[in-house]
N, C-alpha and C positions, 0 to 999 in steps of 0.2 A: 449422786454417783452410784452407779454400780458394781458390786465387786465381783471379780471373775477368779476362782481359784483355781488353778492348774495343779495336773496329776502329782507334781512333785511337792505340793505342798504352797509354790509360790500364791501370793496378792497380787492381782491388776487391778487397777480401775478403769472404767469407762464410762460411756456417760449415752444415755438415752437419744438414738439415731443414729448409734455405731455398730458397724459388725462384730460380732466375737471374734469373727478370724484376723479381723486388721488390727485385733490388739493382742492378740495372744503371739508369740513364738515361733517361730516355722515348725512343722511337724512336732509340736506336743501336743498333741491330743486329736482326737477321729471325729468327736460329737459334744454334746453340751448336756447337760440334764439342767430343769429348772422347776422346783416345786414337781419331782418324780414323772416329769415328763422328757423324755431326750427329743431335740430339735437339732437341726444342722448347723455346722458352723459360721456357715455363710448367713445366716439369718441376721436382721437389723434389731437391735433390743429395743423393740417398743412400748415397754414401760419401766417406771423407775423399780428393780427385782435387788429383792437384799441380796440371794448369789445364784450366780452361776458359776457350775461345776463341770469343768473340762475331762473328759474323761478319755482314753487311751486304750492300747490293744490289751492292758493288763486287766481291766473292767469285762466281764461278761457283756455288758451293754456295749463299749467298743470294738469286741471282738462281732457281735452281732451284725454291729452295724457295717464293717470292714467286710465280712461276707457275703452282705446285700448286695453292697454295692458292684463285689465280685460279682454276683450274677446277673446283674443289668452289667456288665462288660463284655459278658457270656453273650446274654443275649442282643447285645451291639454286634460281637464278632460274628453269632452263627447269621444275623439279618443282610451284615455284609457280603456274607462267604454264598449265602441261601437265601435270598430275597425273598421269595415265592413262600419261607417257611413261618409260621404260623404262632406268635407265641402265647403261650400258655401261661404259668407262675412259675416265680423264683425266686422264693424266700430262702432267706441263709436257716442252717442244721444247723448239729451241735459238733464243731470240726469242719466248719463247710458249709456248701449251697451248691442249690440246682438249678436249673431252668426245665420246663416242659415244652415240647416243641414238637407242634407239628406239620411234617416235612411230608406230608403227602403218601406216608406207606414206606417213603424211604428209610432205613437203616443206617447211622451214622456207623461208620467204620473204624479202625486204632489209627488211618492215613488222617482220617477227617478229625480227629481230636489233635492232633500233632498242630496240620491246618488252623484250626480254630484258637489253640491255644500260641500259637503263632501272632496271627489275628489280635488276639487280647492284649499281648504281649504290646504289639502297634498303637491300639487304641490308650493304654498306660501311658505310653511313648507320649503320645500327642497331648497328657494331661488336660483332659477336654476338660472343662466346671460341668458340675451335674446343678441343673435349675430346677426350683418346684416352683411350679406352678397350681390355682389356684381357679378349678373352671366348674363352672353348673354342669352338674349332671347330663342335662341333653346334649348341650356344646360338647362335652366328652365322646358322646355315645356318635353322635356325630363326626367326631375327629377321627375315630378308629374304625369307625365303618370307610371312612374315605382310606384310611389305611390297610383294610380289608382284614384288619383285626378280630375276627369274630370270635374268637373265646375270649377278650378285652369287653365284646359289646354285649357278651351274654351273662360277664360280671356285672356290669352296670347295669345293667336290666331288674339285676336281682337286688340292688343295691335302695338302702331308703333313704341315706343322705341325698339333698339338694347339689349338695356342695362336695365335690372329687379334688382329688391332689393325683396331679403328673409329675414323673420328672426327667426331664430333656437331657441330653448330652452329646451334642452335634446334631446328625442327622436323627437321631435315636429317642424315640419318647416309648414310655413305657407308664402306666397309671400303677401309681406306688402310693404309699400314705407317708414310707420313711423311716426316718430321717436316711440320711446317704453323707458319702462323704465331701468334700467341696470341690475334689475332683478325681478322674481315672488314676491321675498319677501321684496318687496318695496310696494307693497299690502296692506294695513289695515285694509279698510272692505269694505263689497262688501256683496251685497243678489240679490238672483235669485228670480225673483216676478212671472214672468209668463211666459207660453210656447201658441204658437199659430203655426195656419197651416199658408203656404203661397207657393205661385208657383215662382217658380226660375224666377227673374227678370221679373216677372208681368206677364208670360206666362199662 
């Protein structure tokens, strides 16, 4: 058996070939750590682990991860709203997350962030599952060139792992390492403050 400890202190057991999420509580906890690694909650526990530790937005580590995910929602709403637009990175801050995006010279505007944040609000709604997946590097490089992702395929370029992690949520894939949450509508609340310019990795 494996023991799962939640944020409050609680014991679960579970048992090797079961998800973390399907034994844990609705909404306790955002991410998992195990041996100082955090993984997602949807993962299957594939081998026998003396704990897993559920962790929560009181954690710096689930505050992190609750941001990330914020902005793969970002970047769902702005692909929905701006197809044509281009994405860059969007790792969560300290208080927050961004996305980088390039929309061709265009200037998002205080209409277009109302818009977008609208958008995100939708995408929460529909509590899509965020999937990871697991692909060879050139299958990646491959997937986002058809996607016309080119600052996606000139990270992989640069990349010396074989082996890349995605993670899907609807129509929406974005190459992430993680972990994320196990869905949009794990979301609460979130607001979009401000938009600025900036050159793709300091160029």
């Amino acid at each position: 058996m494996v023991t799962i400890k939640l944020p409050n202190g609680e014991i679960i057991k579970a048992r090797v070939g079961e998800r973390i999420l399907d034994k844990i509580p609705k909404n306790s906890g955002l991410v998992a750590r195990v041996n100082g690694k955090l993984i997602d909650l949807s993962m299957v526990i594939k081998e026998d682990l003396k704990l897993i530790e559920v962790l929560d937005f009181n954690s710096e580590e689930g505050k992190m991860v609750y941001w990330h995910t914020s902005s793969h929602i970002l970047a769902h709403a702005v692909k929905r709203l701006f197809p044509n637009a281009k994405l860059g990175v969007g790792p969560p801050i300290e208080n927050g997350f961004y996305y980088d995006f390039d929309v061709g010279g265009y200037a998002f505007t205080p209409e277009d962030l109302k818009k977008i944040e609208k958008e995100m609000k939708k995408i929460i709604k529909e509590n899509i599952p965020l999937e990871r997946k697991e692909l060879d590097r050139l299958e990646a490089i491959k997937l986002f060139e058809k996607l016309g992702e080119k600052y996606k395929v000139e990270l992989l370029n640069e990349m010396v792992d074989e082996k890349v992690t995605v993670y899907k949520q609807g129509d929406f894939i974005d190459l992430c390492r993680g972990p994320h949450l196990p869905s949009t509508g794990y979301i609460k609340c979130f607001k979009l403050l401000s938009v600025s310019s900036s050159y793709w990795r300091g160029d």
